[in-house]
N, CA, C and O atoms as a CHARMM CRD file, in Angstrom:
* protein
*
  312
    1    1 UNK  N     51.27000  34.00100 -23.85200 PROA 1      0.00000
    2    1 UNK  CA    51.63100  33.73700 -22.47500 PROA 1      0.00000
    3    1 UNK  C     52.48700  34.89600 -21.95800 PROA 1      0.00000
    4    1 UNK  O     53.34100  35.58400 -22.51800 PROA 1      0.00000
    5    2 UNK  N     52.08500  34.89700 -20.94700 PROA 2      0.00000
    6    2 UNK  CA    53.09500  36.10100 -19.73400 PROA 2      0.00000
    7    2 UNK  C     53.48900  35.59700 -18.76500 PROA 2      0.00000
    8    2 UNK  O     52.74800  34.91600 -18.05700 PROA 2      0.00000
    9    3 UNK  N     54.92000  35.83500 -18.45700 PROA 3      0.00000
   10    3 UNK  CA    55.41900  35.75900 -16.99100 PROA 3      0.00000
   11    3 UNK  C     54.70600  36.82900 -16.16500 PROA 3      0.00000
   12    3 UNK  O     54.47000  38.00700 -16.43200 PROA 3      0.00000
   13    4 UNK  N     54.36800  35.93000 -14.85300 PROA 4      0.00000
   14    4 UNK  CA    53.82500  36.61200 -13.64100 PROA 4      0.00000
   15    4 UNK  C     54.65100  35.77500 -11.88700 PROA 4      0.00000
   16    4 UNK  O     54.67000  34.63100 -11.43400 PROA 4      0.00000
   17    5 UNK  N     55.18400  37.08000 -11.43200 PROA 5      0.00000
   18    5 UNK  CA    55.62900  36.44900 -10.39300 PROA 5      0.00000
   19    5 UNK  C     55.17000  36.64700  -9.06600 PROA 5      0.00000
   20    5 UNK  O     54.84600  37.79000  -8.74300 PROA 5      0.00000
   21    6 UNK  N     55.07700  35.58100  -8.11600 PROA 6      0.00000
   22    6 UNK  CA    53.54000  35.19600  -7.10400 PROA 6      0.00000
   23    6 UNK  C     54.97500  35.55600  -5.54400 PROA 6      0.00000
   24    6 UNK  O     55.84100  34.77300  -5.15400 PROA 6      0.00000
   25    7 UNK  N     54.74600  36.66700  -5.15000 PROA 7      0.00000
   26    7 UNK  CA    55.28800  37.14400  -3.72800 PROA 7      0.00000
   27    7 UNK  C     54.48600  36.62900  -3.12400 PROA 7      0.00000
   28    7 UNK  O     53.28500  36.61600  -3.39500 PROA 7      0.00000
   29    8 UNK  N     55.29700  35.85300  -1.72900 PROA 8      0.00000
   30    8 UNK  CA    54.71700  35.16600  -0.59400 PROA 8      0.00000
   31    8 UNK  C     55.05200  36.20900   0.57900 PROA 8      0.00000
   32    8 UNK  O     56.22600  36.52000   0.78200 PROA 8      0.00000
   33    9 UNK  N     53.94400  36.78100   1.39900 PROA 9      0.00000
   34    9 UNK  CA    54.35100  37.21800   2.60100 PROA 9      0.00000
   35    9 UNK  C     53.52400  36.68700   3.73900 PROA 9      0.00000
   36    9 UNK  O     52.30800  36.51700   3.64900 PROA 9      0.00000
   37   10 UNK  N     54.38300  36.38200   5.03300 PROA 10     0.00000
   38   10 UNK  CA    54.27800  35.60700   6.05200 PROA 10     0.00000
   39   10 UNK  C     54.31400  36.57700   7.21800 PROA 10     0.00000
   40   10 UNK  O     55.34400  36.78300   7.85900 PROA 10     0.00000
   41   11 UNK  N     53.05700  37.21500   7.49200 PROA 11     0.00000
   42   11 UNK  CA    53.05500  38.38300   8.86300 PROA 11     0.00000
   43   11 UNK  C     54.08500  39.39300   8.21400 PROA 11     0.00000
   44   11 UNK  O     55.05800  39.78100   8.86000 PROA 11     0.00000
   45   12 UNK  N     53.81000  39.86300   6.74500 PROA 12     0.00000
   46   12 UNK  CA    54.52200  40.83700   6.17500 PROA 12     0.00000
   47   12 UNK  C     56.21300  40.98700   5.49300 PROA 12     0.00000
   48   12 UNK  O     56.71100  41.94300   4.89900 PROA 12     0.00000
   49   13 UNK  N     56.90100  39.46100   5.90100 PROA 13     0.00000
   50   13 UNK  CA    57.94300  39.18500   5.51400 PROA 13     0.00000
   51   13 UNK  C     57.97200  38.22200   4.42800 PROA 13     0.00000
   52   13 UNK  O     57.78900  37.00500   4.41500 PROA 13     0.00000
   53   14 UNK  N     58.26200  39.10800   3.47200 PROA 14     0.00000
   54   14 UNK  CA    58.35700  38.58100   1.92600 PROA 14     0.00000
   55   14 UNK  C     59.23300  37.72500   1.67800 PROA 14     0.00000
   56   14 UNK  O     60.42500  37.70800   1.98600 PROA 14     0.00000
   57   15 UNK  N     58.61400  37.00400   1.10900 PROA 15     0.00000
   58   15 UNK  CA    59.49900  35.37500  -0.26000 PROA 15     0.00000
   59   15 UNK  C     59.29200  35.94500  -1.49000 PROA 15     0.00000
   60   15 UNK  O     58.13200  36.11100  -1.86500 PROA 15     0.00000
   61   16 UNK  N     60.31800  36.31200  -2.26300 PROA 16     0.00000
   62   16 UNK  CA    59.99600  37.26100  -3.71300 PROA 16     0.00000
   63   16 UNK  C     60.01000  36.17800  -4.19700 PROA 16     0.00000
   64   16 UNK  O     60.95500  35.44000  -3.91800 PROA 16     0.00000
   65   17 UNK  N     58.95500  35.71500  -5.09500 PROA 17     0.00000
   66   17 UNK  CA    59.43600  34.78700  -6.25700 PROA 17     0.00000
   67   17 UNK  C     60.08300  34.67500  -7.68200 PROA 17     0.00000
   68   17 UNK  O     59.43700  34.80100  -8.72300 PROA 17     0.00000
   69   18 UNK  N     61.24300  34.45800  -7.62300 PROA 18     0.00000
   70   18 UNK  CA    62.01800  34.68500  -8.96600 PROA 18     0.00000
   71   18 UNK  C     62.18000  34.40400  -9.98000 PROA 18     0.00000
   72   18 UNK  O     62.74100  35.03800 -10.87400 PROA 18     0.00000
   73   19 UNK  N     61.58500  33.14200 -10.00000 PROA 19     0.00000
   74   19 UNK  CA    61.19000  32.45200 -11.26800 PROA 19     0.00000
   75   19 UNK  C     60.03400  32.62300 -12.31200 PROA 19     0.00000
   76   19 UNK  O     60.08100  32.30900 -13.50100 PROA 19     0.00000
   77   20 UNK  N     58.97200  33.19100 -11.61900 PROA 20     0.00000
   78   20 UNK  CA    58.10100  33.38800 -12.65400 PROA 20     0.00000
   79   20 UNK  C     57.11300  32.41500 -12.85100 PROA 20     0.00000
   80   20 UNK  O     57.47900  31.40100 -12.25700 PROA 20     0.00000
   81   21 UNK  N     55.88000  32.21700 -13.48200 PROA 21     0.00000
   82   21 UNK  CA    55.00000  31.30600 -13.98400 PROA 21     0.00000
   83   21 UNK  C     54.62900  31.96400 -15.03200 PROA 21     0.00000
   84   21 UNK  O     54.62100  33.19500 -15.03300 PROA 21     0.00000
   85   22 UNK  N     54.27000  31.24400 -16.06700 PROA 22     0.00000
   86   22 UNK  CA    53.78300  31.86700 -17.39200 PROA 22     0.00000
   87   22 UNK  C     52.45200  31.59400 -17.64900 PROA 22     0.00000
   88   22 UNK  O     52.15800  30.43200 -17.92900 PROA 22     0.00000
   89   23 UNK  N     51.61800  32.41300 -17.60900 PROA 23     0.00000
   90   23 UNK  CA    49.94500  31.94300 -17.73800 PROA 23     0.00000
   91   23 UNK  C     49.60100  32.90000 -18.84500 PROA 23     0.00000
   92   23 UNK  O     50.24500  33.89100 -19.18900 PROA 23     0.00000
   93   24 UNK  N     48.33800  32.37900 -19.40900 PROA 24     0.00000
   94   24 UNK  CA    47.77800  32.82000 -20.57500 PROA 24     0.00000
   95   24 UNK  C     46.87000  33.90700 -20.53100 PROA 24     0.00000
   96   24 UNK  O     46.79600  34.71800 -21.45500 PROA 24     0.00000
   97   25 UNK  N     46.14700  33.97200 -19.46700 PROA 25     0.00000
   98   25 UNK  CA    44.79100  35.33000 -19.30100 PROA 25     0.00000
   99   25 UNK  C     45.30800  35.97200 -17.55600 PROA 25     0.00000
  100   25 UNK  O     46.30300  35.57800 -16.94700 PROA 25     0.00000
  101   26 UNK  N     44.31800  37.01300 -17.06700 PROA 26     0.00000
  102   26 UNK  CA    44.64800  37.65500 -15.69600 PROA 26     0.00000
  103   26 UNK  C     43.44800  36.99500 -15.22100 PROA 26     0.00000
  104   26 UNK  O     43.08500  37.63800 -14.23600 PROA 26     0.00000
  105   27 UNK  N     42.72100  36.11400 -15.41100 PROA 27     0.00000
  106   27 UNK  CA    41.65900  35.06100 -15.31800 PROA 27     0.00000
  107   27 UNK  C     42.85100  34.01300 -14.29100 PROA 27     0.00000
  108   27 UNK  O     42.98200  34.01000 -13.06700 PROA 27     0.00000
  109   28 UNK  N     43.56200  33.22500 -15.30200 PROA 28     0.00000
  110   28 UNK  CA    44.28000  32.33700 -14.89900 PROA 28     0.00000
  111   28 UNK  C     45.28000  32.75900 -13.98700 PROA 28     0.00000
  112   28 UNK  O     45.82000  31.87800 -13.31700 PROA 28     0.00000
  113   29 UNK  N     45.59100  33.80600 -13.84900 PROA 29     0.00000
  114   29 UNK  CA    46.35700  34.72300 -12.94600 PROA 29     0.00000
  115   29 UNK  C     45.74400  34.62000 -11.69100 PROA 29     0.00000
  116   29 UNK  O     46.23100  34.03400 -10.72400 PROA 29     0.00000
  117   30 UNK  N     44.81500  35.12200 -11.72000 PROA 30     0.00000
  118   30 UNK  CA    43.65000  35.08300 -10.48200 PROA 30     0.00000
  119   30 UNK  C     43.64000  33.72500  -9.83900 PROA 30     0.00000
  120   30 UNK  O     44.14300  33.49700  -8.73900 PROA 30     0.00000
  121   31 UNK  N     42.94300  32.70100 -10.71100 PROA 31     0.00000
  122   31 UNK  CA    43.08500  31.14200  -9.98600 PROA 31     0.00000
  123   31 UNK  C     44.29600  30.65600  -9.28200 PROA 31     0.00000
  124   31 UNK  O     44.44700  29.87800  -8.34000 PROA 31     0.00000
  125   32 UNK  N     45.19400  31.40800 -10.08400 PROA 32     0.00000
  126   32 UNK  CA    46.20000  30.57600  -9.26700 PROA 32     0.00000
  127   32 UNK  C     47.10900  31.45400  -8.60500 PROA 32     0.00000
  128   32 UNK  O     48.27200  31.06100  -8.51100 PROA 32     0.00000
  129   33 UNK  N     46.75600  32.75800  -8.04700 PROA 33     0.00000
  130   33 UNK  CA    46.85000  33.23700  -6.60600 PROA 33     0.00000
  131   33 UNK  C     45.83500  32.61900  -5.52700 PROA 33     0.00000
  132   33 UNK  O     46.01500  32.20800  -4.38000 PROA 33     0.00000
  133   34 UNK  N     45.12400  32.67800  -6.03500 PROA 34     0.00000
  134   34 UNK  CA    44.09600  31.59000  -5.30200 PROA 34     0.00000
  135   34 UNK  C     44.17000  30.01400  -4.51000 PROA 34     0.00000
  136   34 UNK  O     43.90100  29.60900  -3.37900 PROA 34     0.00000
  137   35 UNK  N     44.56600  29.54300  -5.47300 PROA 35     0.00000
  138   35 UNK  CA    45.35900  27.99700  -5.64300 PROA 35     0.00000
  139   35 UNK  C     46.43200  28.62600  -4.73500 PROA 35     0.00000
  140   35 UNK  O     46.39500  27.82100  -3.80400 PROA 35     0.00000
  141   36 UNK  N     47.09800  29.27600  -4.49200 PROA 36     0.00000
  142   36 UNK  CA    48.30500  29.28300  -4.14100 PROA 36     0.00000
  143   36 UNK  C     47.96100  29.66600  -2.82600 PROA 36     0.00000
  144   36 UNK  O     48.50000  28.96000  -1.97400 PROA 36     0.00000
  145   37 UNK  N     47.24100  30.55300  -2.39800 PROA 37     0.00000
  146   37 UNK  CA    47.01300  30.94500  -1.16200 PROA 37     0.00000
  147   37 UNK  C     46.54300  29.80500  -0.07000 PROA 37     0.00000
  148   37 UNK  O     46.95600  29.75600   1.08800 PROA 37     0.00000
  149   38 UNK  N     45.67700  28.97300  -0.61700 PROA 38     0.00000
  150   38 UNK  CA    44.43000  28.05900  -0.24700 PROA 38     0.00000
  151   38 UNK  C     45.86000  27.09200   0.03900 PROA 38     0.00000
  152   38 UNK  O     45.98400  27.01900   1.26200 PROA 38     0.00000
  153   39 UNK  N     46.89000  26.38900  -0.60200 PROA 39     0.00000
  154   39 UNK  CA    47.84800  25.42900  -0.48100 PROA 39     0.00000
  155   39 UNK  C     48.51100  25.79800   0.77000 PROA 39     0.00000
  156   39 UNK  O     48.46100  25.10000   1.78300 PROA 39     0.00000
  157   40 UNK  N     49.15900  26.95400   0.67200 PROA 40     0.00000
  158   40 UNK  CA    49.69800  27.70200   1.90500 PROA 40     0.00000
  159   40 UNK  C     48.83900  27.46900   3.36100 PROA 40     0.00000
  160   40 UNK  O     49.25500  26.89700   4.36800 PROA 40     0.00000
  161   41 UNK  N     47.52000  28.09200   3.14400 PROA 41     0.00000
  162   41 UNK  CA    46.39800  27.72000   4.63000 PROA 41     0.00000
  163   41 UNK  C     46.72300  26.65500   4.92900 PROA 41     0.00000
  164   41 UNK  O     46.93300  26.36100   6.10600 PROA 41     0.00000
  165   42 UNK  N     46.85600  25.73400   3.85700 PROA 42     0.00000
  166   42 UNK  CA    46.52500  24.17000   4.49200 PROA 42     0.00000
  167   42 UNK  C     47.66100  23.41600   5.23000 PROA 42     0.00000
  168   42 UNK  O     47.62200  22.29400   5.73600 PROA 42     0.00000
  169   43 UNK  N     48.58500  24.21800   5.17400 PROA 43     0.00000
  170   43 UNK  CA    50.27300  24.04900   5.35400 PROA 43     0.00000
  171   43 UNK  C     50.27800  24.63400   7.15700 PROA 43     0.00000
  172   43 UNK  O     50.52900  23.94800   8.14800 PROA 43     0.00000
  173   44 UNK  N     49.96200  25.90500   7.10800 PROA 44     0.00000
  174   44 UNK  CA    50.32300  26.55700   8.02300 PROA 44     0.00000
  175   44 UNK  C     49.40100  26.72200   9.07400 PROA 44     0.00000
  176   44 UNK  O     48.20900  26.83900   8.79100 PROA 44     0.00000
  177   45 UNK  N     49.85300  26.75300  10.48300 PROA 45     0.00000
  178   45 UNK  CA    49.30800  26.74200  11.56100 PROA 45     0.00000
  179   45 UNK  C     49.66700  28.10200  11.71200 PROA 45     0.00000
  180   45 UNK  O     50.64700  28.60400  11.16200 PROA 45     0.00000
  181   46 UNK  N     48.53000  28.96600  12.78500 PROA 46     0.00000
  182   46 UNK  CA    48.65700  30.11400  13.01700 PROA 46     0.00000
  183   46 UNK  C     49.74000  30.33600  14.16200 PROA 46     0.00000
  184   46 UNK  O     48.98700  29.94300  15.05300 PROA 46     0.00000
  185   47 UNK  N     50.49700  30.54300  14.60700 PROA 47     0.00000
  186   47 UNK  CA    51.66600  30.51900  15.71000 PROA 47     0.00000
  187   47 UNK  C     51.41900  32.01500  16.97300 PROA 47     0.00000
  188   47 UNK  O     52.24400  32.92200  17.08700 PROA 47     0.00000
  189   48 UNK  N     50.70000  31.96200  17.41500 PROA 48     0.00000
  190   48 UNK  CA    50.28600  33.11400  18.10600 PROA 48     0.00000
  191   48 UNK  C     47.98300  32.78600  17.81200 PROA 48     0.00000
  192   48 UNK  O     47.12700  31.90600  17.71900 PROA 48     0.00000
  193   49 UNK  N     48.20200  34.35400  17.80600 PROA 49     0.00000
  194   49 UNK  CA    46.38800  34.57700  17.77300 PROA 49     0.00000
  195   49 UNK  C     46.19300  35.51400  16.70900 PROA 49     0.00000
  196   49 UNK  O     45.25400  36.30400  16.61700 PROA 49     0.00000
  197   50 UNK  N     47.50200  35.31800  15.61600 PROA 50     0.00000
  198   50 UNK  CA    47.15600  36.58700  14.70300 PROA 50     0.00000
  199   50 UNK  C     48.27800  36.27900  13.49700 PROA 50     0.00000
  200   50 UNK  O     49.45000  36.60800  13.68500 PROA 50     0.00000
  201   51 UNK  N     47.84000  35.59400  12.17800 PROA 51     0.00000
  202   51 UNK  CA    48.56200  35.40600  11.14400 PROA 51     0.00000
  203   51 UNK  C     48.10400  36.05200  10.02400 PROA 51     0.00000
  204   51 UNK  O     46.90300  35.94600   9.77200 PROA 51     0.00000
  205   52 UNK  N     48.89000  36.77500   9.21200 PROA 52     0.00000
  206   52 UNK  CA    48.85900  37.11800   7.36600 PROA 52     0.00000
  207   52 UNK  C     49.36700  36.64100   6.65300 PROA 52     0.00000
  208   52 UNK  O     50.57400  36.78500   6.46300 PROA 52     0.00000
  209   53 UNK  N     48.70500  35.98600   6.08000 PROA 53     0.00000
  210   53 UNK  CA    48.91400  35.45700   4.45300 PROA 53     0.00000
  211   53 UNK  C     49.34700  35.86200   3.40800 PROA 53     0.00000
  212   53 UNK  O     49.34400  34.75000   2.87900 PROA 53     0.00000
  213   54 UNK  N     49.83200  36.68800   2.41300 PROA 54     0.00000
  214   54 UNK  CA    49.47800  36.87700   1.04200 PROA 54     0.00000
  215   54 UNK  C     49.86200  36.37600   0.23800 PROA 54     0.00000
  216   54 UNK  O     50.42800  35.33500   0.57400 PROA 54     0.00000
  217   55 UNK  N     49.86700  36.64700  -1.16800 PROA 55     0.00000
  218   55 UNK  CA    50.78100  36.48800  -2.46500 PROA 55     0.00000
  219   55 UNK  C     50.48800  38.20800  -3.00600 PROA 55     0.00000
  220   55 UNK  O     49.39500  38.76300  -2.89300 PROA 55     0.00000
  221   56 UNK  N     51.28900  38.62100  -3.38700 PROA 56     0.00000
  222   56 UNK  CA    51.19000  39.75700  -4.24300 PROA 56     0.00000
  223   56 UNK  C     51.76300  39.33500  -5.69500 PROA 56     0.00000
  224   56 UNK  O     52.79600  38.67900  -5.82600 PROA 56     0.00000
  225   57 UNK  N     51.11800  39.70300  -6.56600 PROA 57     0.00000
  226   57 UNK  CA    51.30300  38.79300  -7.99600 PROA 57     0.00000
  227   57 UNK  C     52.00800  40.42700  -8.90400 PROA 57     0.00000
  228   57 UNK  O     51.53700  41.51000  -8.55600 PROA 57     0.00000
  229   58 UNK  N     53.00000  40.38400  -9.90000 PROA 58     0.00000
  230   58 UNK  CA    53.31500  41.44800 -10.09300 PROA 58     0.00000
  231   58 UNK  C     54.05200  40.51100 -11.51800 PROA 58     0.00000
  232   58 UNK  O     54.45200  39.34700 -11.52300 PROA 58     0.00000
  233   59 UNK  N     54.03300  41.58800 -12.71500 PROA 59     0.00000
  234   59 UNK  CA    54.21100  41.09400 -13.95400 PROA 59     0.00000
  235   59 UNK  C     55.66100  41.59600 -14.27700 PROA 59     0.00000
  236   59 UNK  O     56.39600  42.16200 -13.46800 PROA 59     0.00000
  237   60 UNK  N     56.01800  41.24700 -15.84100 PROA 60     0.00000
  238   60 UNK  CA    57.46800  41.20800 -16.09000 PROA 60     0.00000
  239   60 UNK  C     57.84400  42.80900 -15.77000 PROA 60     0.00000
  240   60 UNK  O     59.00200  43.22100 -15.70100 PROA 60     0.00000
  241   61 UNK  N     56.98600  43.39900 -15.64100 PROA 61     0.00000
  242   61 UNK  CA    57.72200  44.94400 -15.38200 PROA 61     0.00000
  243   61 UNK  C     57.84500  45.32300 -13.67900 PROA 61     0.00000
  244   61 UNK  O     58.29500  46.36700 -13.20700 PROA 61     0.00000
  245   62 UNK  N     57.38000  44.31100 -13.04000 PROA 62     0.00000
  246   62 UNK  CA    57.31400  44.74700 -11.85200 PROA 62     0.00000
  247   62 UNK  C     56.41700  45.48100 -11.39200 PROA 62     0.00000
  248   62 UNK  O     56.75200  46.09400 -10.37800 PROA 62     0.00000
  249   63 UNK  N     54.92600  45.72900 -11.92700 PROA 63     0.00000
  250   63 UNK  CA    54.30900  46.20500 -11.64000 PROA 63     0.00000
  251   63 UNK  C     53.11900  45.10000 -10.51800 PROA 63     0.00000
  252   63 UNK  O     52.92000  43.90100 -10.70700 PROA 63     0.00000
  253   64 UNK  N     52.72600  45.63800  -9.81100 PROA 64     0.00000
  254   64 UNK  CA    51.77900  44.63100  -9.17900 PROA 64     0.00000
  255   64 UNK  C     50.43300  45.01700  -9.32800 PROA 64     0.00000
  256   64 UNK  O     49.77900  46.01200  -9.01600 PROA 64     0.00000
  257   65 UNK  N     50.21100  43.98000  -9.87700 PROA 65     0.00000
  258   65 UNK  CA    48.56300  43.43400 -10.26400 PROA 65     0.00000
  259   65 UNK  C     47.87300  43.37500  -9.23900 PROA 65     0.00000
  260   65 UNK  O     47.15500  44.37300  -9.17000 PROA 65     0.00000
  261   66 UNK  N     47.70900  42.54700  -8.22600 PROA 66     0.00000
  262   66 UNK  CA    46.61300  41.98500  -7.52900 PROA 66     0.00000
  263   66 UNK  C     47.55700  41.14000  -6.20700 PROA 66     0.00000
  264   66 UNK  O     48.71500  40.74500  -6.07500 PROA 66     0.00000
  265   67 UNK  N     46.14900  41.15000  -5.27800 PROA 67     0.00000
  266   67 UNK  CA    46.99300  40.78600  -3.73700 PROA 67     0.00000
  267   67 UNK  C     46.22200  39.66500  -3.23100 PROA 67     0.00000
  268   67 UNK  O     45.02100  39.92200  -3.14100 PROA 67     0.00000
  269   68 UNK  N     46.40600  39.03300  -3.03800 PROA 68     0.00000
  270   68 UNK  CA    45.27900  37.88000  -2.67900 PROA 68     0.00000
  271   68 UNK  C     45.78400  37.75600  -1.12400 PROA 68     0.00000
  272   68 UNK  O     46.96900  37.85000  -0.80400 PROA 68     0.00000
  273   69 UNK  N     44.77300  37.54600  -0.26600 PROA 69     0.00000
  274   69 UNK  CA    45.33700  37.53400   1.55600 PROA 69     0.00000
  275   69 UNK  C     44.20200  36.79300   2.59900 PROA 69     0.00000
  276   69 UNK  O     42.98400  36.93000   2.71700 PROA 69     0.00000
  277   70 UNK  N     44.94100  36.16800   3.11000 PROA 70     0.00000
  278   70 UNK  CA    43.92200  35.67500   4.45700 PROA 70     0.00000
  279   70 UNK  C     44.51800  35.87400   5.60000 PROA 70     0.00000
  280   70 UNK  O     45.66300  35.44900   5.75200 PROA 70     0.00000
  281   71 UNK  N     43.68900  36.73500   6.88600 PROA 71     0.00000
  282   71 UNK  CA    44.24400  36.58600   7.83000 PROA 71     0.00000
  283   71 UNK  C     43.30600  35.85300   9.27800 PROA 71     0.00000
  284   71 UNK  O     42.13900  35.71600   9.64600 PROA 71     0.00000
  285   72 UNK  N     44.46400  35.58600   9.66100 PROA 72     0.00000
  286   72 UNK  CA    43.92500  34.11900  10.82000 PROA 72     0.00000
  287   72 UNK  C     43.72800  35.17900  11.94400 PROA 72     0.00000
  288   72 UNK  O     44.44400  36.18100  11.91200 PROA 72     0.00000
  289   73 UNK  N     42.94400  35.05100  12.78800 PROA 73     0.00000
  290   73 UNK  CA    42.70500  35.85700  14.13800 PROA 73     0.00000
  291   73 UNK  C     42.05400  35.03800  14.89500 PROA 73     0.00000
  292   73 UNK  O     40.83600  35.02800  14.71700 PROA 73     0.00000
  293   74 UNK  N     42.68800  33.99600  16.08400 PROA 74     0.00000
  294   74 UNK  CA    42.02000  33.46900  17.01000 PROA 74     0.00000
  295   74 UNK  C     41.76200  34.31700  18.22200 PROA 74     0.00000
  296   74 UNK  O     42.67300  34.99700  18.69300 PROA 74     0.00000
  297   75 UNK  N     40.45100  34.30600  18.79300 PROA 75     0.00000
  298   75 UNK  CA    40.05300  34.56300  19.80300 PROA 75     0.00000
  299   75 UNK  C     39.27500  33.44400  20.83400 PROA 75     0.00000
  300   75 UNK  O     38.17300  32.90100  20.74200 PROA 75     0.00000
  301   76 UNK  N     40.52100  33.33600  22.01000 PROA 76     0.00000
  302   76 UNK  CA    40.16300  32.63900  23.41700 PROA 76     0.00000
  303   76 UNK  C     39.27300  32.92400  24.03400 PROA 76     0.00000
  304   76 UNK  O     39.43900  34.11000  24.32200 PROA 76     0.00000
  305   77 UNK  N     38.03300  32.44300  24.60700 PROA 77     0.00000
  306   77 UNK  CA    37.00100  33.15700  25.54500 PROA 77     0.00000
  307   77 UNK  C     37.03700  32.05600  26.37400 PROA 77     0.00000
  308   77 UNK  O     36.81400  30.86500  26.15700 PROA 77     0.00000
  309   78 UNK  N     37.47300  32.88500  27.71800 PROA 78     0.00000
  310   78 UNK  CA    37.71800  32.37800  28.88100 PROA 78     0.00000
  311   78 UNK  C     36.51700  31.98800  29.59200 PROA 78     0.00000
  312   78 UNK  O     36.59900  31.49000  30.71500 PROA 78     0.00000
């Protein structure tokens, strides 16, 4: 097992996560940036016509692995 820690950014303003999760493969790493992103969507309303999502996932050295992101873009047609 490895600690991996899952950064939340909200229109680019980061939630560092400090605690860590300990997962077994970069498989399971993957799912659950995934899992994590998908929980977040379901939470959040877009507040304007233009939201970013991410997690940036980064291991005990601080290196970052992988970025997982959705961004919301509503368009009004008048």
């Amino acid at each position: 097992m490895a600690l991996y820690f899952f950064d939340f950014l909200d229109n680019g303003v980061a939630q560092p996560d400090e605690v860590g999760t300990d997962l077994s493969s970069f498989d399971a790493v993957k799912r659950e940036a995934i899992s994590a992103l998908v929980d977040v969507i379901k939470e959040v309303l877009p507040d304007g016509s233009h939201r970013e999502l991410s997690f940036k996932v980064r291991d005990e050295k601080g290196r970052q692995l992988l970025q997982v992101a959705m961004t919301f873009h509503i368009q009004i047609d008048s």
